[in-house]
C-alpha positions as CSV (number, residue, x, y, z in Angstrom):
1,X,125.7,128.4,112.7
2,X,123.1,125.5,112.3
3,X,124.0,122.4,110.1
4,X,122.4,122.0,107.3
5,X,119.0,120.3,107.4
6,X,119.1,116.4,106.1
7,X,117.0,115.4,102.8
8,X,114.5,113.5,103.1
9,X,114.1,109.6,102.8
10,X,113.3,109.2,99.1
11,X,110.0,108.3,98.1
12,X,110.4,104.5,97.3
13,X,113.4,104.1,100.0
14,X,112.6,101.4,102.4
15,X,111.6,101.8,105.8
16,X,114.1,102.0,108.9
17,X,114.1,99.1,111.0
18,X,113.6,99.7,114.6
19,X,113.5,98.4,117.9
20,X,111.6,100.9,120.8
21,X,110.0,100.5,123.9
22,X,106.7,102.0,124.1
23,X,104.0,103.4,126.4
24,X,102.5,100.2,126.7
25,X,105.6,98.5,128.2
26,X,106.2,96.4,125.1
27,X,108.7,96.7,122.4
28,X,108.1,97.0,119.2
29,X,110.2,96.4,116.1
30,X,109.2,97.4,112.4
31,X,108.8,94.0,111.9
32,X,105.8,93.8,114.1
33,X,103.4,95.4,111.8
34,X,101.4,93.2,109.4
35,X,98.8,96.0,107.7
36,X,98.9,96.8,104.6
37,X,100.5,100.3,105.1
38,X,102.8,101.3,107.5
39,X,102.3,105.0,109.3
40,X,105.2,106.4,111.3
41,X,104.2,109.8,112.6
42,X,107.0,111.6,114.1
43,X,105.5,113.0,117.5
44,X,105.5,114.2,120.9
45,X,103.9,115.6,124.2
46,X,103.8,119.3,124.0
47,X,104.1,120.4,120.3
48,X,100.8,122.5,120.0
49,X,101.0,121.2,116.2
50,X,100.6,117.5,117.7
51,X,98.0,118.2,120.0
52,X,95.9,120.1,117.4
53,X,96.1,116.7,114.9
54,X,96.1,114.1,117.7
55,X,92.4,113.2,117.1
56,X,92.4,113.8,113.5
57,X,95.3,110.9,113.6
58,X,93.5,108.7,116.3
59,X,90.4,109.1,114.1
60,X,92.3,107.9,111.0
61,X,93.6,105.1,112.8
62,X,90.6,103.4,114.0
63,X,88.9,104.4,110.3
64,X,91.3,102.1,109.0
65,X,91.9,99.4,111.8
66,X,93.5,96.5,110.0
67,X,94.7,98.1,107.0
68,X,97.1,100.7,108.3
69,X,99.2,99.9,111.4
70,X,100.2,103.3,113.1
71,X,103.0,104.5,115.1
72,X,103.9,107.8,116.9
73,X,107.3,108.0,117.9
74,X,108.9,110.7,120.4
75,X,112.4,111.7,120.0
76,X,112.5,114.6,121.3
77,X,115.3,115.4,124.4
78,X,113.6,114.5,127.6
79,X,116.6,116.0,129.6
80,X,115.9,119.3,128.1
81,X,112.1,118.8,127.3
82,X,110.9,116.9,130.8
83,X,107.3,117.1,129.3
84,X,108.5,114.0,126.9
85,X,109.8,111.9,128.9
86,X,108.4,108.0,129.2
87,X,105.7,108.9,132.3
88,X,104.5,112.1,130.2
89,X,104.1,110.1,127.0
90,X,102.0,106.9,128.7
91,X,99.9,110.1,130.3
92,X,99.7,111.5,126.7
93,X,98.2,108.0,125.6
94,X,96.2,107.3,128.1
95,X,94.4,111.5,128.0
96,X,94.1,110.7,123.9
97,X,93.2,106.7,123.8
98,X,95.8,106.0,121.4
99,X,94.6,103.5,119.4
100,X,98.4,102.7,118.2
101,X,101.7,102.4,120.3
102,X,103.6,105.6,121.1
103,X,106.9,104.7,121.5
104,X,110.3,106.2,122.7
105,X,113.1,106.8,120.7
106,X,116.0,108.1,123.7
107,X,118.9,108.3,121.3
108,X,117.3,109.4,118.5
109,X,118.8,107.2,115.8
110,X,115.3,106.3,114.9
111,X,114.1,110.2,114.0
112,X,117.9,110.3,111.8
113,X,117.3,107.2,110.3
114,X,113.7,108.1,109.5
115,X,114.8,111.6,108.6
116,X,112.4,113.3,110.3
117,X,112.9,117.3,111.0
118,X,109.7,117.9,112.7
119,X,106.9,117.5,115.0
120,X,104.1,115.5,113.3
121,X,105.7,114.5,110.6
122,X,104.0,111.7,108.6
123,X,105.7,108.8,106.5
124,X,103.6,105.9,105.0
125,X,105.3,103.0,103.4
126,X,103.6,100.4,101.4
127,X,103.4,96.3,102.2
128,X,107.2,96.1,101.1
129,X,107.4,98.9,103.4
130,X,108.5,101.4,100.6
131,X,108.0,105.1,101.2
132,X,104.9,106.2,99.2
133,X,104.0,109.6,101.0
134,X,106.1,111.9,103.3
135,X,104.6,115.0,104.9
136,X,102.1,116.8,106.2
137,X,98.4,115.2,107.7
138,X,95.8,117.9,106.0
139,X,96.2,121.9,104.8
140,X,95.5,123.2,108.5
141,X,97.9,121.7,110.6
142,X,95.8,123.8,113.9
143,X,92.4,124.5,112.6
144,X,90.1,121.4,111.6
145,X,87.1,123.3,111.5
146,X,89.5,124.7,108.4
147,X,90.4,121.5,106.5
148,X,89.9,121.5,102.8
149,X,92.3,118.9,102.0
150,X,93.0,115.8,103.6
151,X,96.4,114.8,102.1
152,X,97.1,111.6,104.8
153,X,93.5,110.0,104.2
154,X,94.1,110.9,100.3
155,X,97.1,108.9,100.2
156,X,96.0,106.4,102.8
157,X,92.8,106.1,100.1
158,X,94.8,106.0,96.9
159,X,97.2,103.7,97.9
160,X,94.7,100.8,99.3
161,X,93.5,101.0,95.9
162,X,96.8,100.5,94.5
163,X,97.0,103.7,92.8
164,X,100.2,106.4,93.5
165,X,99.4,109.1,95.6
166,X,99.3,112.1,93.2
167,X,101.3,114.3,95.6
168,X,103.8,112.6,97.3
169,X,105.7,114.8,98.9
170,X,104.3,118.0,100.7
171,X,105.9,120.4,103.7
172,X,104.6,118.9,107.2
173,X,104.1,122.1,109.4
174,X,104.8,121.4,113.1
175,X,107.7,122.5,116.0
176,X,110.7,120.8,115.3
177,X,112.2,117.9,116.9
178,X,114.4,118.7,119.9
179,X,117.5,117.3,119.8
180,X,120.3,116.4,121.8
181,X,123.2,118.8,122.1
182,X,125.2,117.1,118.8
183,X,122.5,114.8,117.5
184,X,121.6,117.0,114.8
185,X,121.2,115.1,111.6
186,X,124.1,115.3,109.2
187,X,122.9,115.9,105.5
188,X,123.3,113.3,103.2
């Protein structure tokens, strides 16, 4: 029998700090992001959900260069799932021209901490680096010839203009993350 799943960070809980290598050969820490909203997307290699957003999300980055500081971050068991390990990833980001740093998270404290169940998951935090909106990127996670609602860029939108974002929370469709044999978030 499965654990239960975790609950999500709250909206208005503050974001995770972390400390990751990326694709790039750098390390980042939360503390290296300056825009006015933070975007953690919880990602990875071979998810059919990722690779049927990847442009959508490369897109919104560069639409808001400045304003938004994006991250993807893999967790996902590279023992089990060779297709996410470090050399797939920088090929990942090279084959997409990731306009952001996609970085590793090996022991996946970072996808616990960030409560993150699956694969893309979206957070954005605000300049205190508050969660404001937790969820999904549009209403057609495969299809955007299909999109009729563009629930990142609506929040991303609402919140530069310093309003709330009228529906915080919505279910992020996607493969979930693959964890290591006991690394399954505990709830609470």
């Amino acid at each position: 029998m499965q654990p239960t799943q975790p609950q999500p960070l709250a909206i208005g809980a503050p974001a995770p700090a972390f400390d990751l290598a990326a694709t790039d050969g750098a390390r980042y820490r939360l503390s290296d992001f300056h825009a006015e909203l933070f975007v953690y997307v919880q990602a990875c290699n071979h998810c059919p959900y990722v690779l049927a957003n990847v442009e959508r999300l490369v897109t919104l980055a560069r639409a808001y260069q400045g304003r938004v500081d994006m991250v993807f971050v893999n967790s996902n068991d590279a023992d089990a799932y060779p297709d996410d390990g470090p050399l797939p990833m920088a090929e990942f980001t090279a084959e997409h021209g990731l306009p952001f740093p996609y970085l590793r998270d090996p022991d996946q404290s970072v996808a616990q901490a960030y409560r993150t169940q699956r694969t893309p998951e979206v957070l954005v935090f605000d300049r205190e680096r508050r969660l404001r909106y937790h969820g999904r990127i549009d209403d057609s996670p495969k299809d955007p010839a299909a999109v009729t609602q563009e629930t990142l860029r609506d929040a991303l939108d609402r919140l530069l203009a310093g309003k709330d974002v009228d529906e915080a929370e919505t279910f992020a469709m996607g493969c979930t993350v693959k964890w290591r044999p006991g690394n399954f978030p505990q709830v609470g």
